[in-house]
N, C-alpha and C positions, 0 to 999 in steps of 0.2 A: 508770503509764507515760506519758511525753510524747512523743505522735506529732510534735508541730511544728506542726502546722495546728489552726484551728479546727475541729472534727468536727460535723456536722451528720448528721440521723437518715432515711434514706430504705429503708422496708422492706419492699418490691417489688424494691430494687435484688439484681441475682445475679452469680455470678462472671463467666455469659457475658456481662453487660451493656457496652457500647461507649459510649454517649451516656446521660443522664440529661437529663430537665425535671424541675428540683423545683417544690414547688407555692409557690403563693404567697405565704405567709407567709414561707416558706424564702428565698424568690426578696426578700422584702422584705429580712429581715434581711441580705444577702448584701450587695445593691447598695446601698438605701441607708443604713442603720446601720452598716455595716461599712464600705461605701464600695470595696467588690472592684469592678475592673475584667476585660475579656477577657485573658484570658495570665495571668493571678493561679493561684495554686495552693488548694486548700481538699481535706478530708477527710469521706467517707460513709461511716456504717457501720449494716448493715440489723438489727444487735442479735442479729447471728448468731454473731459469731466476726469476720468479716469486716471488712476495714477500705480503703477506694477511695483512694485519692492522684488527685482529679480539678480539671482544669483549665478554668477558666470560658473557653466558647465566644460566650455570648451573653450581656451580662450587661443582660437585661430585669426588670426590677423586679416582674413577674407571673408571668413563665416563664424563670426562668431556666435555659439550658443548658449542662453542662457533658459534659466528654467525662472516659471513666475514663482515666488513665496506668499505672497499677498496682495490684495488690492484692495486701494482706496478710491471713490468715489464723491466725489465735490461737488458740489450744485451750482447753478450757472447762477450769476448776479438778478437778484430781483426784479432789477428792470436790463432790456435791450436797448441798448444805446445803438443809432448806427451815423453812421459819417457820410454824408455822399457827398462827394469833393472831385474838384473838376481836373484833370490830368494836365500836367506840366510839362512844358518844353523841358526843363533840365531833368532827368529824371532819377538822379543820385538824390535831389530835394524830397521829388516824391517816395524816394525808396524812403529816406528817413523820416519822412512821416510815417511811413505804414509800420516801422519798427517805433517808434516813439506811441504812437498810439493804440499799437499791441500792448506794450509794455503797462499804457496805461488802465485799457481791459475794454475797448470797447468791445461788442461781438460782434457787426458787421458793418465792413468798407467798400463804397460803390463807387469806380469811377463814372465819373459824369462828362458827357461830353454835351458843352454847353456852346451856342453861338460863339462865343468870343474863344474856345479853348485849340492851340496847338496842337496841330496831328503829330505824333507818335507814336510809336510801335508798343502796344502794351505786352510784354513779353509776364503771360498769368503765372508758368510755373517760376519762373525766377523770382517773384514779388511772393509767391508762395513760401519760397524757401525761406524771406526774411522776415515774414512770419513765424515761420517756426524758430528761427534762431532766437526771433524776438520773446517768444511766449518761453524756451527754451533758458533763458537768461536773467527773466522776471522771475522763474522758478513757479508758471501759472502751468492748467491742464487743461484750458479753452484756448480752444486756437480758432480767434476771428475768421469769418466768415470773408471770404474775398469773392466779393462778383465781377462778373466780365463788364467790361464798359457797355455804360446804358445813357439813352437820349436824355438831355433834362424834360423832356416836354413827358417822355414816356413817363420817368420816373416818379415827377411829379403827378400824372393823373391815375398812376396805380400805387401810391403808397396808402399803404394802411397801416400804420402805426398810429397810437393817440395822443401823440405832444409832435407837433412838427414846427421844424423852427427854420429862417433861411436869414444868413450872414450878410447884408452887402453894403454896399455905402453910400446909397440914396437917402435920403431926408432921414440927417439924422434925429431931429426932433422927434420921430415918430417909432422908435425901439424902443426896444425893452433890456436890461439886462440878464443876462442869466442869473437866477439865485435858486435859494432854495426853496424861496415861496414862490417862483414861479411853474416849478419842476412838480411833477409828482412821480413818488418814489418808485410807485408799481405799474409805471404803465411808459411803454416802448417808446420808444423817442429815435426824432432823424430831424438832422440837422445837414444842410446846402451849406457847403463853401463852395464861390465862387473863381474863373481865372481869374489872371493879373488884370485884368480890364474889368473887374465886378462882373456881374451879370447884367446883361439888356435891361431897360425899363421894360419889357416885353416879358422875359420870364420870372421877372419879380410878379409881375401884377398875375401871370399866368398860379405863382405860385398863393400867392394872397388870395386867390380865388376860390384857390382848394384850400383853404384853412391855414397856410402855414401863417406864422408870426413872425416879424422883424424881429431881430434882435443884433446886437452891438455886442463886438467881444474888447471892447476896449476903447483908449480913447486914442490911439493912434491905429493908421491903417497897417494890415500884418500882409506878410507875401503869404500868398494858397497856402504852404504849406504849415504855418509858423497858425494861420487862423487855423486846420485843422486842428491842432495840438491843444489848441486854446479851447477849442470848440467841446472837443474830446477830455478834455480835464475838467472845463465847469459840467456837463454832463455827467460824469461817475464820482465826481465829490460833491454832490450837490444834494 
């Protein structure tokens, strides 16, 4: 969707909010990269739904003020899609899935740290930020839900979502592919990618146990990051 304005991310910003100071960086970009002056229009959205039509009061290059004029309100996608995908040795790969699969609108991404997966330093607020650049640059006002890395054994024996699906590359005779008669529209959905080594016979069958379903994203094997993407687009075009 094209709002018209540049949209900018402030998320403290609320419906009763009147005045805004963005912080400084914001305030840089505004005045002088952008080169906005006072009485100029620009757009906020705290990655709620929420979207500010506000007009610069003060245009200080540290604190810049604006006042809200309006807001608009968006409803979050019918159904919850989420990703839980297992963290990567390279992690420029995984940054650009989490920006690629913002882009595409899932609402929540869970690192998994699975048997076979590579320790790494998960640094949250950084992977947060390209988030928002991400939702930021789709021109969306949901900003994906990012959790802290979680067990597969955890994550599988407390998901409650009602479509759950798991990616890997054991017999393939026995998936399914994703379509649209296998989806249904209204109801949450979560889908396992596995590391570069698939997942164990051990946490497939852990996960088949709890209901999840095999399913193939293709007929060639993808790296972690390249099934997410895949995973994440037959999910919200489906």
């Amino acid at each position: 969707m094209n709002y018209g304005f540049t949209i900018f991310y402030k998320e403290d910003i609320t419906l009763t909010t009147k005045e805004v100071v963005l912080d400084e960086a914001t305030s840089k970009h505004i005045v002088q990269v952008l080169r906005m002056k006072n009485g100029e229009q620009l757009q906020l959205t705290n990655g709620k739904g929420h979207l500010f039509t506000a007009e610069i009061k003060d245009d200080n290059r540290k604190k810049c003020v604006v006042t809200v004029l309006k807001t608009i309100s968006q409803q979050p996608s019918t159904t919850n899609n989420t990703i839980a995908i297992s963290l990567i040795k390279n992690t420029s790969r995984f940054e650009w899935f989490l920006e690629k699969t913002t882009e595409i609108g899932v609402a929540e991404i869970v690192p998994l740290i699975c048997e076979r997966t590579e320790k790494i330093a998960f640094k949250l607020e950084r992977m947060k930020s390209i988030l928002v650049s991400a939702m930021l640059q789709s021109q969306q006002t949901w900003l994906p839900v990012l959790h802290e890395p979680v067990k597969f054994a955890t994550l599988v024996n407390q998901s409650k979502q009602e479509q759950k699906f798991i990616a890997h590359c054991e017999d393939e005779n026995n998936k399914v592919s994703i379509t649209s008669q296998l989806l249904n529209s209204s109801t949450s959905k979560l889908i396992l990618i596995g590391p570069e080594g698939d997942f164990t016979k051990q946490e497939i069958e852990l996960a088949l146990q709890n209901n999840f379903i095999p399913v193939a994203l293709g007929e060639t094997r993808l790296r972690t990051e390249t099934a997410g993407v895949v995973a994440a687009t037959l999910l919200c075009i489906n």
